[in-house]
C-alpha positions as MATLAB code, in Angstrom:
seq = 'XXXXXXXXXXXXXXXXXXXXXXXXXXXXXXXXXXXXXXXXXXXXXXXXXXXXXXXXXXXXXXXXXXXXXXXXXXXXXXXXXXXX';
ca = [
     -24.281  -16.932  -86.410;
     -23.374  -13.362  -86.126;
     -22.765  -11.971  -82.707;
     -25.196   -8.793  -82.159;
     -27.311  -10.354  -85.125;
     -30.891  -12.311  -84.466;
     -31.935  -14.961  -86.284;
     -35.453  -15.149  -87.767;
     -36.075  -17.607  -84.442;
     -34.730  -14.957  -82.215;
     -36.938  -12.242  -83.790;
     -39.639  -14.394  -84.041;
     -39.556  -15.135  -79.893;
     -39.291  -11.330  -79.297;
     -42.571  -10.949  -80.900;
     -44.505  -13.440  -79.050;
     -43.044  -12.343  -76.083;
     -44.149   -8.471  -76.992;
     -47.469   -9.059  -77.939;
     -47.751  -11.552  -74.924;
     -46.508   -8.944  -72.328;
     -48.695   -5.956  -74.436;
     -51.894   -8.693  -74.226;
     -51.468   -9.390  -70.123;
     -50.621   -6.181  -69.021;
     -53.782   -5.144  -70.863;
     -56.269   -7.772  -69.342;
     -54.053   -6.796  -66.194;
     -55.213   -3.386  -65.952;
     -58.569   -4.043  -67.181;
     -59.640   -6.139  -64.452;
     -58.101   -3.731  -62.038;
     -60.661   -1.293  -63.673;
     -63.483   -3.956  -63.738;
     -62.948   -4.576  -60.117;
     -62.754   -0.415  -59.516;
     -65.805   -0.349  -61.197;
     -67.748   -2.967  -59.463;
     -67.057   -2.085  -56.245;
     -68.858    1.304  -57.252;
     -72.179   -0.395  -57.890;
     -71.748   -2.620  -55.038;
     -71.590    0.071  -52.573;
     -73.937    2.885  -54.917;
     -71.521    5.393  -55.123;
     -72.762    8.571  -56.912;
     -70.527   11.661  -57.547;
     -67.499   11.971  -56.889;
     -66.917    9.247  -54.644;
     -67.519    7.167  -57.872;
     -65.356    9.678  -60.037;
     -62.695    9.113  -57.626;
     -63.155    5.562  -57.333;
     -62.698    5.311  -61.222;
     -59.848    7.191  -61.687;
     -58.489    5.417  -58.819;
     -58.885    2.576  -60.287;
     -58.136    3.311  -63.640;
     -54.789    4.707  -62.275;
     -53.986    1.316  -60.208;
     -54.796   -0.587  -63.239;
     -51.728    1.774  -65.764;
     -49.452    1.604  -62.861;
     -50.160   -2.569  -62.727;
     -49.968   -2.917  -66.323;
     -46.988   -0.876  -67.101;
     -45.647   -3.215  -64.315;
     -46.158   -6.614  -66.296;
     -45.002   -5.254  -69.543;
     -41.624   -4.287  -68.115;
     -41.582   -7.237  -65.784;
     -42.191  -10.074  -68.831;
     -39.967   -8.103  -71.026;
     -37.345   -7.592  -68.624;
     -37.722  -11.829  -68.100;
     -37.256  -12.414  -71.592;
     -34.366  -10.165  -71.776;
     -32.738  -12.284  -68.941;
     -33.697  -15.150  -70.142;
     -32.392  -14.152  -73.742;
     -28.903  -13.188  -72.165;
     -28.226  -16.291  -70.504;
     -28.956  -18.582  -74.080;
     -31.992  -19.787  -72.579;
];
């Protein structure tokens, strides 16, 4: 093989591994949101105490799912490196 060329294996692996970190930093984030959300019908929050709630938690929820995309990828990467 080619050094600094992938096989179909290789490129293969990196997909799965994309579409896995794209898939769990989605559900990540979403249940960060879900949870946001819930906690603003538990305690009846109206106005913007539940606007602020949201976009809290809508914010915590990017920040956490940016944060397992770069984490897995930055695994695989490692991983990758060291022939694993």
């Amino acid at each position: 093989m080619d050094m600094g060329r992938e096989s179909r294996w290789e490129k293969d692996a990196m997909t799965v591994e994309i579409a896995f970190a794209l898939v769990t930093a989605a559900l990540l984030a979403g249940v960060i949101f879900a949870a946001a959300w819930a906690l603003v019908l538990v305690l009846d929050l109206s106005g913007s105490a539940a606007r602020g709630m949201l976009v809290g938690g809508g914010l915590l929820g990017a920040v956490a799912g940016v944060w397992r995309l770069v984490r897995v990828l930055l695994r695989f990467d490692e991983q990758r490196r060291m022939g694993n």
